[in-house]
C-alpha positions in Angstrom: 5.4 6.1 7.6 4.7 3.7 4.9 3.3 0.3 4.9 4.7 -3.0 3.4 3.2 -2.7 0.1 4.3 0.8 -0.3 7.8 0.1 -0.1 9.3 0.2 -3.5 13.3 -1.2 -4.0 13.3 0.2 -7.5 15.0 -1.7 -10.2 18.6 0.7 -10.2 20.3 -1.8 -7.9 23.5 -0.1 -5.9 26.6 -0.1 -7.3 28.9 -2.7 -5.7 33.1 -3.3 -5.9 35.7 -0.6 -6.0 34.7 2.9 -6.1 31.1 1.9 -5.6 28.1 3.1 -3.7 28.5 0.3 -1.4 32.3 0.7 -0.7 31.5 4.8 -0.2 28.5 4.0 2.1 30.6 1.2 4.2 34.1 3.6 4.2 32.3 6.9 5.3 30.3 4.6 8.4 33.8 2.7 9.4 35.4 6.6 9.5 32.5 7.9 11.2 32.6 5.1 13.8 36.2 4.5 14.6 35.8 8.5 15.4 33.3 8.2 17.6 34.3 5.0 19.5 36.4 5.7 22.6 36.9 4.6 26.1 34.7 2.6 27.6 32.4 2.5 24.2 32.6 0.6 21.2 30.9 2.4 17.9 30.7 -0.5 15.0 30.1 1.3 10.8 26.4 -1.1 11.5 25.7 0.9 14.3 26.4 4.2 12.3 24.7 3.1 9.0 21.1 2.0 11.2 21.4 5.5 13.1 22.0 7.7 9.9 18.9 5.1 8.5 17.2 6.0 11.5 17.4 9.7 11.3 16.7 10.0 7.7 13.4 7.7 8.1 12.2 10.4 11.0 12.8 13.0 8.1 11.2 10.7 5.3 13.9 10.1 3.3 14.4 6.2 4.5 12.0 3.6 4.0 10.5 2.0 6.7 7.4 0.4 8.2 5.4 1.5 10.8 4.2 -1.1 13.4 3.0 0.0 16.9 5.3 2.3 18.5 8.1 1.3 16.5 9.5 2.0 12.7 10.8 -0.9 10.8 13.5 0.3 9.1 14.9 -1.5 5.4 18.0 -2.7 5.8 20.9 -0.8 3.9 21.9 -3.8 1.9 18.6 -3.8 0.2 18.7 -0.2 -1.4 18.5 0.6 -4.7 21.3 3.1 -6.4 19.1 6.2 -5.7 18.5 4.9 -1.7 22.1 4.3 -1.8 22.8 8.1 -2.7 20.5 9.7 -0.4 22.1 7.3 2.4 26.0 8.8 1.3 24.7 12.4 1.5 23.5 11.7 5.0 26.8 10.4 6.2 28.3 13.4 4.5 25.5 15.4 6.2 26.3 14.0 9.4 30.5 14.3 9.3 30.0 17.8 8.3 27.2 18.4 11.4 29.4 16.9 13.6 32.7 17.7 12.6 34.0 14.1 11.3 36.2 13.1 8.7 35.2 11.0 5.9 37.6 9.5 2.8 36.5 10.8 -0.7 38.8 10.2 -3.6 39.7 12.9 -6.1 39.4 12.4 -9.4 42.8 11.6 -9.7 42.0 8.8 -7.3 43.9 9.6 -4.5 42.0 9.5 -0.7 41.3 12.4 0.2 39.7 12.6 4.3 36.7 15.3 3.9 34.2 17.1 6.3 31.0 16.7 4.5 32.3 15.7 1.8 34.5 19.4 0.9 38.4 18.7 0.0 39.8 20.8 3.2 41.9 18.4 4.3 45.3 17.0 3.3 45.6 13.5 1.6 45.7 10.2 3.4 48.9 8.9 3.5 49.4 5.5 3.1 
């Protein structure tokens, strides 16, 4: 793990708006989530975007502090565009793990609900 000092935001902020790194990273976690709540539990994206977060620090690929026993982990909203890329690869990682659908758009811009991020299934309607 990394301390404070070590952690470095980088100057390519996210992309934000339509289309954007933040809108991919927030759709893919509200997808995951409303798959994964059911009766008797409630699943919120937040929940999904700190776990993915979580897992990816274990693996080093998420920033986050150290203190005792627990990891500090820094929030989503502060990533940079390349934090923000490795955090949409592990929601794609994660759909195609666990067999959940995510929305992609082709480039013809039409939604598109992916496993992992592969065009297998048919379009969103609506």
């Amino acid at each position: 793990m990394t301390s404070p000092s070590d952690i470095r935001l980088g100057d390519s902020p996210r992309s934000t708006g339509p289309r954007s790194q933040q809108n991919h990273i927030v759709g893919h976690a509200k997808d995951i989530a409303e798959q994964l709540t059911g009766v008797g539990r409630i699943i919120t994206w937040r929940m999904v975007i700190q776990a993915i977060a979580k897992e990816m620090s274990e693996d080093g690929e998420w920033p986050g502090v150290r203190v005792g026993r627990t990891t500090v982990l820094v929030d989503w909203t502060l990533a940079n565009s390349e934090q923000a890329n490795a955090l949409i690869m592990g929601l794609h990682r994660f759909s195609e793990i666990y067999g959940l659908y995510v929305t992609d758009y082709g480039e013809d811009g039409q939604a598109v609900r992916t496993i992992g991020g592969v065009h297998e299934m048919s379009d969103v309607q609506g």
